[in-house]
C-alpha positions as a printed Julia matrix, in Angstrom:
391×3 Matrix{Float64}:
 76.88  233.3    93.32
 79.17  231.19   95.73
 79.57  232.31   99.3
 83.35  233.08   98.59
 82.72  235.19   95.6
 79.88  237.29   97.59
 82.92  237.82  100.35
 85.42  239.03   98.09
 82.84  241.28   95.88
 81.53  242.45   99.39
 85.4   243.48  100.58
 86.29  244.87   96.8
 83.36  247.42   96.35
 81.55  247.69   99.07
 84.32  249.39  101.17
 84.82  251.86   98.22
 80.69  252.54   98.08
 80.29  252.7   102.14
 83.2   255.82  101.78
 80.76  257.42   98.84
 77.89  257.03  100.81
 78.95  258.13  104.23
 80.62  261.48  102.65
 77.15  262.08  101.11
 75.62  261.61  104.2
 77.86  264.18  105.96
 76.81  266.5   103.98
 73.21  265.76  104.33
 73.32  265.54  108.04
 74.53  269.19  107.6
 71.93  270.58  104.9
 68.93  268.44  106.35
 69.56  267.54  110.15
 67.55  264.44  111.32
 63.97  264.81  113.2
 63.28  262.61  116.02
 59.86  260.48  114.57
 57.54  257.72  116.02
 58.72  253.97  114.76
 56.4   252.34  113.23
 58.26  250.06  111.17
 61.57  247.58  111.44
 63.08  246.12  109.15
 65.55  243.65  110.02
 68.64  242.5   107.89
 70.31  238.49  108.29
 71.43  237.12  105.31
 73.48  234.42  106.25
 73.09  231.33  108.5
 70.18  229.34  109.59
 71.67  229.12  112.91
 72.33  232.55  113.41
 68.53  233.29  112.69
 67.85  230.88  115.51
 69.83  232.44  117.96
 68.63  235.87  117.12
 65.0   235.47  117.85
 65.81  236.81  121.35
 66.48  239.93  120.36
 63.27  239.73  118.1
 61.64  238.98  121.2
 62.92  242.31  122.82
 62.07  244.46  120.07
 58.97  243.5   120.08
 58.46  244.09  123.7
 60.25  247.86  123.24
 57.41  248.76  120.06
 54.23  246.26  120.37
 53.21  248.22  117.89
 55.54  248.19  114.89
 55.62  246.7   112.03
 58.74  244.18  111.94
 60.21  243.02  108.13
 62.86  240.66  108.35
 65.52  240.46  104.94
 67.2   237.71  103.98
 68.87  235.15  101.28
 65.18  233.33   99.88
 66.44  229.51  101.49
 66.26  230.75  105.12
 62.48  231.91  104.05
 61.32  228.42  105.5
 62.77  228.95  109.25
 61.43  232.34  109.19
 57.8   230.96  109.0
 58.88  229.26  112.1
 59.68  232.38  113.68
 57.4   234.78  115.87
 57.05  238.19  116.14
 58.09  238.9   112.33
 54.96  240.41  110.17
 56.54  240.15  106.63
 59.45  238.07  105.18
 61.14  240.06  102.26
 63.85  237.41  100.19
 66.71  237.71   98.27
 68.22  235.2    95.53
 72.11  235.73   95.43
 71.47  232.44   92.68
 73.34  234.93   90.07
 74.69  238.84   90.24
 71.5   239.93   88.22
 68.95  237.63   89.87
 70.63  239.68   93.08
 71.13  243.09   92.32
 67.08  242.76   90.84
 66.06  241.23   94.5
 67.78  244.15   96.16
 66.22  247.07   93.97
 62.98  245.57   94.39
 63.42  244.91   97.95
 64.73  248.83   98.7
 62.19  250.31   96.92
 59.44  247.96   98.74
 60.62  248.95  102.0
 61.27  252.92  100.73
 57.5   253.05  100.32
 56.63  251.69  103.26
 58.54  254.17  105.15
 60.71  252.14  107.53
 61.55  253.54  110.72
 64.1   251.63  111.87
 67.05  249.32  110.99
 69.06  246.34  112.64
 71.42  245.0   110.46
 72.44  241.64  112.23
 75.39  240.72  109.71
 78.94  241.65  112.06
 80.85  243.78  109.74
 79.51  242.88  105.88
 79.28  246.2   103.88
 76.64  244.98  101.71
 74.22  244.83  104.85
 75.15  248.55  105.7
 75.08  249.86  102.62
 70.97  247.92  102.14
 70.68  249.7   105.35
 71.74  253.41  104.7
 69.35  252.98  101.25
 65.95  251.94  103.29
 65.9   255.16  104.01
 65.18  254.8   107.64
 66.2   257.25  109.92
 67.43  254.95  112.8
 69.98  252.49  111.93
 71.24  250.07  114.67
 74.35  248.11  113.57
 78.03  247.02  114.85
 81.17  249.16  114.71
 84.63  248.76  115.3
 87.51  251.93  113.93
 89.14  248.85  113.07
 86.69  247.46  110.39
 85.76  250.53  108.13
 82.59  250.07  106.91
 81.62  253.96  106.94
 79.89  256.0   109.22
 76.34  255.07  108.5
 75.1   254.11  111.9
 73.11  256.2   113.93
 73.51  253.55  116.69
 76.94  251.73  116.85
 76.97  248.63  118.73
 80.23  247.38  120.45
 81.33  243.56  119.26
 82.11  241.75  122.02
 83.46  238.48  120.71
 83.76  237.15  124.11
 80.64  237.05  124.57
 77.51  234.62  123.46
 76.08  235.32  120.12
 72.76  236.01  121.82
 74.2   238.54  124.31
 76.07  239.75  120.48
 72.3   240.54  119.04
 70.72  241.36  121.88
 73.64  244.81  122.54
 71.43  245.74  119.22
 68.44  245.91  121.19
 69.46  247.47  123.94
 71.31  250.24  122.29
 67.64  251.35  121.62
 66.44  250.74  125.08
 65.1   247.42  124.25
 65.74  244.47  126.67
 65.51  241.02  127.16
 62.12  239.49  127.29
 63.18  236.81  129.79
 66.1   235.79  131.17
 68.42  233.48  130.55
 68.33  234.35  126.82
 66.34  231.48  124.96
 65.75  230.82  121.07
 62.36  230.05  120.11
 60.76  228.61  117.11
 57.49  227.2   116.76
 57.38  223.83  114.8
 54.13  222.36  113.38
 52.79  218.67  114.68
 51.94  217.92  111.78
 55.56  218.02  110.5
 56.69  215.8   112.93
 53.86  213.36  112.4
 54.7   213.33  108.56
 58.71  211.88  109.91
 57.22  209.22  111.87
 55.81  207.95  109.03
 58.66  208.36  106.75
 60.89  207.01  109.32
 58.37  204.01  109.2
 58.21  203.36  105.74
 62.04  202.95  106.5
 62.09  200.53  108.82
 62.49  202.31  112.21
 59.29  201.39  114.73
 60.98  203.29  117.27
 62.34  200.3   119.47
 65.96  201.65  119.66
 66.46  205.66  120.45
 66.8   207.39  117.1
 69.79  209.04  116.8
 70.51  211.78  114.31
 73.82  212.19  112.57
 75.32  215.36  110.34
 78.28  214.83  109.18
 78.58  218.33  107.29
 79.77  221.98  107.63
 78.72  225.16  106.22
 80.44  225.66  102.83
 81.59  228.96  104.87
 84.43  226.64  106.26
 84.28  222.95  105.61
 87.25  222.44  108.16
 84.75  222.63  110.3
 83.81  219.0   109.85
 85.06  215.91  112.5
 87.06  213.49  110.2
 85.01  211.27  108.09
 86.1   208.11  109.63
 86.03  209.27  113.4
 81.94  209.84  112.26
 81.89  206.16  110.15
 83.78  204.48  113.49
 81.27  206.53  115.67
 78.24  205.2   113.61
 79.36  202.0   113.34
 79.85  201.65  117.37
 75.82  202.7   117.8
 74.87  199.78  115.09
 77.31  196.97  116.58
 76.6   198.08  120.19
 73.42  199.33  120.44
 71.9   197.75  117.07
 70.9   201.7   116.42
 70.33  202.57  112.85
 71.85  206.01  112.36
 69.63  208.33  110.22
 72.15  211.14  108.74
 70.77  214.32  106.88
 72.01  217.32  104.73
 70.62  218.61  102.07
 71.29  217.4    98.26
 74.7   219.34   97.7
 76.23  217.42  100.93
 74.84  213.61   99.68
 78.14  213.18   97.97
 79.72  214.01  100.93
 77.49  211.6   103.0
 77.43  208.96  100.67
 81.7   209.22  101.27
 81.37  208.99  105.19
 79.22  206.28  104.87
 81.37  204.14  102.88
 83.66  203.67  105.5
 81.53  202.21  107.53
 81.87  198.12  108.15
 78.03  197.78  107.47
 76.75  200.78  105.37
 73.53  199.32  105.23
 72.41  199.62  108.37
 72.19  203.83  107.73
 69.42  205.65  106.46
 70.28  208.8   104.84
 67.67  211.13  103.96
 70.26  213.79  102.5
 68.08  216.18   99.72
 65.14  214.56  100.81
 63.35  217.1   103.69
 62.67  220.66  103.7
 63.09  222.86  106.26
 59.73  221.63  108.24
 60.92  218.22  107.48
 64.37  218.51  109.01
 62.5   220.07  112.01
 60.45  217.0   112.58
 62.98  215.01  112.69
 65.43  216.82  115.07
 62.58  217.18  117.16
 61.74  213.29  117.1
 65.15  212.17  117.59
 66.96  211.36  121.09
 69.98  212.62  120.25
 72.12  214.74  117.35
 75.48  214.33  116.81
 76.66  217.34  114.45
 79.52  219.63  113.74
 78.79  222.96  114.62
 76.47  223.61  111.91
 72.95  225.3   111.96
 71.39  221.79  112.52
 72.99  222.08  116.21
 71.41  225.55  116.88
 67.93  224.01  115.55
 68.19  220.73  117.67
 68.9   222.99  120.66
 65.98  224.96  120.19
 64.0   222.41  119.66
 65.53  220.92  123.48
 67.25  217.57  121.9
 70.08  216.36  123.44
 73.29  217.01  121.23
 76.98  216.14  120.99
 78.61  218.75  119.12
 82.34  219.11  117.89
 83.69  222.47  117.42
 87.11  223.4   116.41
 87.82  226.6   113.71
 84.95  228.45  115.84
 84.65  228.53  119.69
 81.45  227.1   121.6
 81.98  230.27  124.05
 79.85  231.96  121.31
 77.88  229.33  119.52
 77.52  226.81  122.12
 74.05  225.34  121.43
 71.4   226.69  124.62
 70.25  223.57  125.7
 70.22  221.66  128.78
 71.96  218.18  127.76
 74.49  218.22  125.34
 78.29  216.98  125.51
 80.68  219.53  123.68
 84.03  218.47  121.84
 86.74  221.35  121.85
 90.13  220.53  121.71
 91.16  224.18  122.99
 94.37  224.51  120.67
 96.41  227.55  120.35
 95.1   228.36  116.54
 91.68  227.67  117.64
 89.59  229.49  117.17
 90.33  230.91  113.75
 87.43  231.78  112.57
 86.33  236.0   113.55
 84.5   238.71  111.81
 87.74  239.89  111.02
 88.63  237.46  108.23
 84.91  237.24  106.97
 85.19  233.73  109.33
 87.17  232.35  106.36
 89.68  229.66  108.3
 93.58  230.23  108.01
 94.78  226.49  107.97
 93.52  225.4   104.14
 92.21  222.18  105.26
 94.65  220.68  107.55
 91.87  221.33  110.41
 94.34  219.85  113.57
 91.74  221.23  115.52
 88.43  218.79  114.66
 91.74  215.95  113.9
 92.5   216.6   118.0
 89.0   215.15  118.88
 89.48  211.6   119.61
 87.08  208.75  118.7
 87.65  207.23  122.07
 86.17  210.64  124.23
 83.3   210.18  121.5
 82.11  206.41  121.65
 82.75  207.27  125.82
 80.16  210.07  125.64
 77.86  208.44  123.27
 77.72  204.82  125.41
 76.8   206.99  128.66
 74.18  208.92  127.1
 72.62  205.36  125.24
 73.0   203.76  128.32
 72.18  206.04  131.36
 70.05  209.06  129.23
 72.4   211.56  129.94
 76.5   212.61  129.74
C-alpha cells in the first residue's frame, strides 16, 4: 500500500473503530476494573520514519533505565528492521509488511496474537495521532498504555497515560514526555541518539568507494538529493543541488557521491543531468542497504541532504551536515550534532507540515519555501566548511 492510501484508510476507519473500541472499554473498566501488576514486558509501536527511530532511542534509553528488567519489543513497518539491529536496548524486533492490505492485516493478526501470549505489560505507541497505532495498542492487551492526546484529535479514549504534544518542542523532548509520564527519565543529558554501527560495514565502503575511483585525497562529500514520499516538497530544487555539485567538482575537484535507494535513482539520475560534467558523480542510488548507507555517512566529511532520515543518521553518526528544511521546522527535527549549517527560509506558510494534517503539505508542489534557499548562501557555506573544516 502507498503511504497516502494508509493515511486516508487510517482517517476513514480507524476513527469509526477507536469510538467502538473505547465504548467497549468503558464498559469493561466498569465490569472488570484494572489491577495494578509488575511490568515485565514493553512493547513499543513506530511505524514510520527511519529518522524518527533515530531520534527516539533516547527515550529507549530511559525506559530501560526505569525497568532493567523488562522485556522491550519494538513494532514496526519490516524496511526499518535493518536500523533496529543498530539499536540498543531492544530484545525482539516484531515487523510488519504494509506491501498489500492482506500481506498487512496478516502481519498485524500475527503480530497481536504474538505479543497477546506473551503477556505485554506495557505500551508506547510513538506514532503522534495515527489511529491504527492506538487501536494495535488497545488489542495487545496490555494494561498500561502510554500514548499522545489532544480533545482536538479524537482518536478515543484508550490511553491509560495521555501525553501532552508539545510541537514546540524537539522531537526528542516529544518521545521522551512518554517516558516520563511513567516516571522514566533521561539517561543523560543533553538528549543524544545512539546507534551502534559495525566496522566492518564501513570497511566494506572504503573498498567500494575504491573500486570507484575515490583514494580518499579530496574530503568525500555525501549528497541526497531526495525527500520522503510523505512530502516530496520537501526537496531543494534540482538545479540549486546540480549548481551546488558542480561548484565542489570545478572548485574543489570533489567527486560528489549521491545515494537513495532504487525508487529515488530516477530522481537522481534527473538532478544529475543538469550538471555541466555529470561524470564526475558517483551515484550509488539502490545499491547499499541499511549497514551500507551507514558506512558511508559515517566515512564521509560532510552530508548535504534535505531533511530526510539520512540527516538524522549522519547526525548520529557525528558527520558534519548542511541541511535544508522548509515544509517542516528544524526547531523539532534539527539534526543533534555539533557542526552542521541549517537552511530555513522562515516564511509565513512554513512550516506546514503538523500532526494535524497527517504532515501532508498544503502548497501541491509549489514549495516557495525550499525555492527561498539561495544557491549563493549554499556554495558560501559549503567553500568555508571545504576550506577552513567548519561553518
Amino acid at each position: 500500500m502507498r503511504l497516502r492510501q494508509m493515511i486516508v484508510i487510517d482517517q476513514a476507519v480507524g476513527t469509526t473503530l477507536c469510538t467502538v473500541l473505547s465504548l467497549f472499554h468503558w464498559f469493561k473498566r466498569r465490569l472488570f476494573p484494572a489491577r495494578q501488576r509488575e511490568v515485565a514486558s514493553i512493547a513499543v509501536l513506530k511505524f514510520f520514519g527511519m529518522g524518527s527511530i533515530i531520534l527516539a532511542t533516547p527515550l529507549l534509553d530511559a525506559i530501560r533505565k526505569k525497568y532493567p528488567g523488562a522485556r522491550i519489543y519494538f513494532v514496526t513497518f519490516a524496511v526499518n528492521q535493518p536500523l533496529l539491529r543498530c539499536v540498543d536496548n531492544v530484545d525482539e524486533i516484531l515487523t510488519i509488511r504494509p506491501d498489500n492490505f492482506l500481506l498487512f492485516a496478516r502481519d498485524v493478526v500475527s503480530q497481536l496474537i504474538y505479543l497477546r501470549t506473551r503477556k505485554v505489560d506495557m505500551v508506547f505507541d510513538l506514532e503522534f495521532f495515527a489511529r491504527f497505532s492506538m487501536i494495535f495498542s488497545y488489542l495487545t492487551g496490555a494494561p498500561y498504555r502510554v500514548g499522545y492526546y489532544t480533545k482536538t484529535f479524537w482518536r478515543g479514549n484508550l490511553l491509560t497515560h495521555p501525553t501532552y504534544f508539545n510541537a514546540y518542542k524537539h522531537i526528542t523532548e516529544i518521545f521522551m514526555a512518554l517516558g516520563q509520564s511513567v516516571g522514566a527519565e533521561p539517561a543523560e543529558l543533553p538528549l543524544k541518539p545512539r546507534l551502534h554501527i559495525e566496522q566492518v560495514h564501513r570497511d566494506q565502503i572504503r573498498n567500494l568507494l575504491s573500486q570507484k575511483g575515490l583514494d580518499g585525497d579530496k574530503p568525500l562529500v555525501v549528497v541526497n538529493v531526495n525527500a520522503s514520499d510523505r512530502c516530496l516538497e520537501g526537496r531543494w530544487p534540482a538545479e540549486r543541488f546540480a549548481g551546488l555539485m558542480d561548484h565542489m567538482v570545478e572548485k574543489f575537484g570533489i567527486r560528489p557521491v549521491l545515494t537513495g535507494t532504487a525508487d529515488e535513482e530516477g530522481y537522481i539520475r534527473h538532478v544529475v543531468s543538469m550538471m555541466r560534467d555529470p561524470g564526475r558523480t558517483i551515484s550509488l542510488a539502490g545499491k547499499l542497504d541499511f549497514g551500507g548507507l551507514a558506512g558511508l555517512l559515517a566515512e564521509a566529511q560532510l552530508v548535504i541532504t534535505n531533511d530526510t532520515g539520512p540527516l538524522h543518521l549522519s547526525a548520529v553518526l557525528n558527520t558534519p551536515v548542511m541541511a535544508f528544511y522548509g515544509p517542516d521546522t528544524p526547531v523539532r527535527y534539527g539534526p543533534l550534532v555539533d557542526s552542521k549549517k541549517i537552511f530555513y527560509a522562515n516564511l509565513y506558510c512554513s512550516p506546514c507540515l503538523n500532526v494535524y494534517n497527517a504532515k501532508m503539505s498544503e502548497c501541491r508542489g509549489a514549495n516557495i519555501c525550499m525555492q527561498a534557499i539561495g544557491m549563493e548562501e549554499a556554495r558560501e557555506a559549503l567553500d568555508r566548511f571545504l576550506t577552513h573544516g567548519r561553518f
